[in-house]
C-alpha positions as CSV (number, residue, x, y, z in Angstrom):
1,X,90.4,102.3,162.8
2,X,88.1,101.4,159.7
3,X,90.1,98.3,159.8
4,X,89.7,97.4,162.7
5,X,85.9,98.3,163.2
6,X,85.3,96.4,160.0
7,X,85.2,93.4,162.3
8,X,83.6,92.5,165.3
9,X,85.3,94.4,168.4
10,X,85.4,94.5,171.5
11,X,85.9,98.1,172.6
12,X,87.2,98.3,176.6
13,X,87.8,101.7,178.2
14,X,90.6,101.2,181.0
15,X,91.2,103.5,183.9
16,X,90.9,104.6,187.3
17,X,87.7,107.2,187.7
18,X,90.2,108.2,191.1
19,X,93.0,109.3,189.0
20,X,92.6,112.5,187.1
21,X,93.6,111.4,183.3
22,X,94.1,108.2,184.5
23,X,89.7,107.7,183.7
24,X,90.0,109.0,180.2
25,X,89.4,105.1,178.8
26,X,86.3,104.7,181.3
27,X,85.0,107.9,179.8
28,X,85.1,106.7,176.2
29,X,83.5,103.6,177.2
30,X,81.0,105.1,178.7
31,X,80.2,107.1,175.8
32,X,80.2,105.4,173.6
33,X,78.4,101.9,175.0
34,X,74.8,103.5,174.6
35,X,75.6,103.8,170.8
36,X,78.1,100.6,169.9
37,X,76.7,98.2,172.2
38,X,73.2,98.8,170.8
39,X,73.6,97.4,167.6
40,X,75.1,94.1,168.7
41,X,77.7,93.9,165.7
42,X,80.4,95.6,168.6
43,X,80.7,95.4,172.4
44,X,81.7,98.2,175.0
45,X,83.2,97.4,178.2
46,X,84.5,100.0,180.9
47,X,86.6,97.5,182.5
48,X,88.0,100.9,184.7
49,X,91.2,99.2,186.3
50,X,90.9,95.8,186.7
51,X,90.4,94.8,183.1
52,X,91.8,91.1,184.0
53,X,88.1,90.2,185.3
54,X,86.9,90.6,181.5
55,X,89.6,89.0,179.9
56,X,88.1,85.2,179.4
57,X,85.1,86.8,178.6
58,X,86.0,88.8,175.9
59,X,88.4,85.8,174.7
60,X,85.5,83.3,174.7
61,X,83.0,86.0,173.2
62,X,83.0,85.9,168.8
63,X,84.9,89.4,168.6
64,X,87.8,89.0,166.2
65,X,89.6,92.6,167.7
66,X,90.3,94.0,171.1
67,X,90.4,97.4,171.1
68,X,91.7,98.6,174.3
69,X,91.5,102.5,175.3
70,X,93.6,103.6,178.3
71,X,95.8,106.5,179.4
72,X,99.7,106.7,178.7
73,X,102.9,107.7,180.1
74,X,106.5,108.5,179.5
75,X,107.6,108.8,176.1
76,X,108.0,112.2,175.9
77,X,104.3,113.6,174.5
78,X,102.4,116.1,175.0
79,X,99.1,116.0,177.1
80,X,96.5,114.7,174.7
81,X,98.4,112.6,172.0
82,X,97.3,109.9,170.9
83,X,99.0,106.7,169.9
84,X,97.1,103.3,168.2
85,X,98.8,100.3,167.3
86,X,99.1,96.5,167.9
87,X,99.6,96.0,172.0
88,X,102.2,94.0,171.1
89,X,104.1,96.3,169.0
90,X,103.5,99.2,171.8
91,X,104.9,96.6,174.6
92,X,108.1,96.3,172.4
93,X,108.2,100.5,171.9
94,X,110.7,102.9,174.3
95,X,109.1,104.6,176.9
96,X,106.0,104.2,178.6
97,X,102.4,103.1,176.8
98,X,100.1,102.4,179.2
99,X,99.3,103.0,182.7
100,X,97.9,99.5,184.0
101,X,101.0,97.9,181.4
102,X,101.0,94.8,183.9
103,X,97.4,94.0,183.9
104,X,97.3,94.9,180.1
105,X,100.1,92.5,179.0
106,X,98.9,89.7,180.7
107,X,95.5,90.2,179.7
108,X,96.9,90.6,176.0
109,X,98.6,87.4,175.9
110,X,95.6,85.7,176.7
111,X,93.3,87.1,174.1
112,X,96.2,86.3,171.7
113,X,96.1,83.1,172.6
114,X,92.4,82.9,171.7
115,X,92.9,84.3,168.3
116,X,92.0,87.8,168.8
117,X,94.1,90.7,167.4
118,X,94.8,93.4,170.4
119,X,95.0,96.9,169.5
120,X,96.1,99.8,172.1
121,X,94.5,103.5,171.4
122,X,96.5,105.0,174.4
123,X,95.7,108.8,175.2
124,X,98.9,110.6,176.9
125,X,98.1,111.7,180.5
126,X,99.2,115.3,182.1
127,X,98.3,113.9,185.5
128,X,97.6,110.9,187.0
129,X,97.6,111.6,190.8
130,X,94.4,111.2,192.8
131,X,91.5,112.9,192.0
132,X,89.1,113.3,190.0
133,X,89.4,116.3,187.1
134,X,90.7,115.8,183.4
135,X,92.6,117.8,182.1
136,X,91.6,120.0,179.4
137,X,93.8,118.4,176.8
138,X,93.1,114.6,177.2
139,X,89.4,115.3,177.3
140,X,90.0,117.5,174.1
141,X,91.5,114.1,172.4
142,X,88.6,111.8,174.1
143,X,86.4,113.7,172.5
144,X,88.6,113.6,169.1
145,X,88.7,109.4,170.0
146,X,84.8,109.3,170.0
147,X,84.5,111.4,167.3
148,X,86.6,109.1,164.9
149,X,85.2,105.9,166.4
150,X,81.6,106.9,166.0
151,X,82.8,108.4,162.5
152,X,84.6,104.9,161.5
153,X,81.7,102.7,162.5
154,X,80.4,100.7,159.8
155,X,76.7,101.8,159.3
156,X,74.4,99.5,160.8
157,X,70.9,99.7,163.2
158,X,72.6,102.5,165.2
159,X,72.8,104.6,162.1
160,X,76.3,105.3,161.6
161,X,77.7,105.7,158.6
162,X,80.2,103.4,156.8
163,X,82.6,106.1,155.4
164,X,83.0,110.0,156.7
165,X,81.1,111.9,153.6
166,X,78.9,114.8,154.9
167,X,81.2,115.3,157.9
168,X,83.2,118.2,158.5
169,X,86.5,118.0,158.6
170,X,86.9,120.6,161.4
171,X,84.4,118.7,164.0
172,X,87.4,117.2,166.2
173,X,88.7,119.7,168.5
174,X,92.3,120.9,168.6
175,X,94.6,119.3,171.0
176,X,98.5,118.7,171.1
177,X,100.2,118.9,167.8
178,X,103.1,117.2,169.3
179,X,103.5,113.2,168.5
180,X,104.3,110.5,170.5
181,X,107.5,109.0,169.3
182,X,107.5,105.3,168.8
183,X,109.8,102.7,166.9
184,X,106.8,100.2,166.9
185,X,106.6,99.1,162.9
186,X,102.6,98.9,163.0
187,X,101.8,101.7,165.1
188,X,100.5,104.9,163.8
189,X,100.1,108.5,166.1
190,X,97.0,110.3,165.3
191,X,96.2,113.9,167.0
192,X,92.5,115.3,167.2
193,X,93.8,118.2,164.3
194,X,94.7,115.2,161.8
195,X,91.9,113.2,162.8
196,X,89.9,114.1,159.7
197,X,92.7,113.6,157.3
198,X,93.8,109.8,158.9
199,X,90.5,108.3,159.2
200,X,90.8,106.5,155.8
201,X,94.5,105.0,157.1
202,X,92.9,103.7,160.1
């Protein structure tokens, strides 16, 4: 993540507000835009599930990374992993890794084609049916998500600081131990009781 947030981003929170865990990336975003957004040097998008209508935006914008958040599927994880790496890595990995995977790989190869490197922090779902309640487990890692975002974010006029000193280790709350199995080469799992220990990796 420090990598990544070490250059200008573009931070978009996918999902569907109508499909229980399915909103987990539109939640981040939402978060999260008051803070990052402010300071100019990053941009937050809840692009909720049509995140093709931003794409030739965010590839004609000056962002160097795409960091998309959005709920996954299949696999085998438990509720409330969490999974970053390369999109194209993840498209290559068994199982599932995204719920909008259609939209998301096209989208992907355009922003590739404009030079931008496309990362995938994918949250695992426990339900995606209609409605409108998270579960208690992917809101557990959201929270772990904004935690090391806000955490990772080079310190600038919204007062973050560049590295984690004076931060508890123990702020991220606890959430599935389990990770998500992947043979993606670039990809790294991350879960909210590790979050303190990987934030340098990222």
């Amino acid at each position: 993540m420090r990598q990544i947030l070490a250059q200008p981003t573009c931070i978009v929170g996918v999902g569907n507000p109508l499909r229980n865990d399915d909103a987990v990336g539109a939640l981040i975003a939402e978060r999260l835009a008051p803070v990052m957004s402010a300071a100019g040097r990053h941009t937050v998008i809840n692009a909720e599930d049509v995140i093709e209508n931003y794409c030739f935006s965010i590839a004609d914008s000056a962002v160097r990374n795409v960091l998309v958040i959005d709920a996954i599927v299949g696999g085998g994880a438990e509720p409330g992993s969490v999974v970053l790496g390369r999109l194209e890595d993840l498209e290559a990995a068994d199982g599932g890794y995204s719920t909008h995977k259609l939209a998301l790989a096209a989208t992907g190869g355009v922003l590739r084609h404009h030079g931008k490197d496309v990362w995938l922090l994918g949250i695992a779902a426990a339900n995606t049916d209609y409605g409108t309640a998270v579960s208690q487990d992917v809101m557990a890692a959201a929270e772990a998500v904004i935690d090391l975002i806000r955490r990772t974010y080079p310190r600038d006029t919204a007062g973050y600081p560049r590295d984690t000193a004076g931060y508890p280790r123990d702020t991220a709350p606890a959430v599935s131990r389990q990770c998500l199995a992947l043979r993606a080469p670039r990809s790294a799992v991350i879960t909210a009781d590790r979050v303190g220990a990987h934030s340098k990796e990222f």
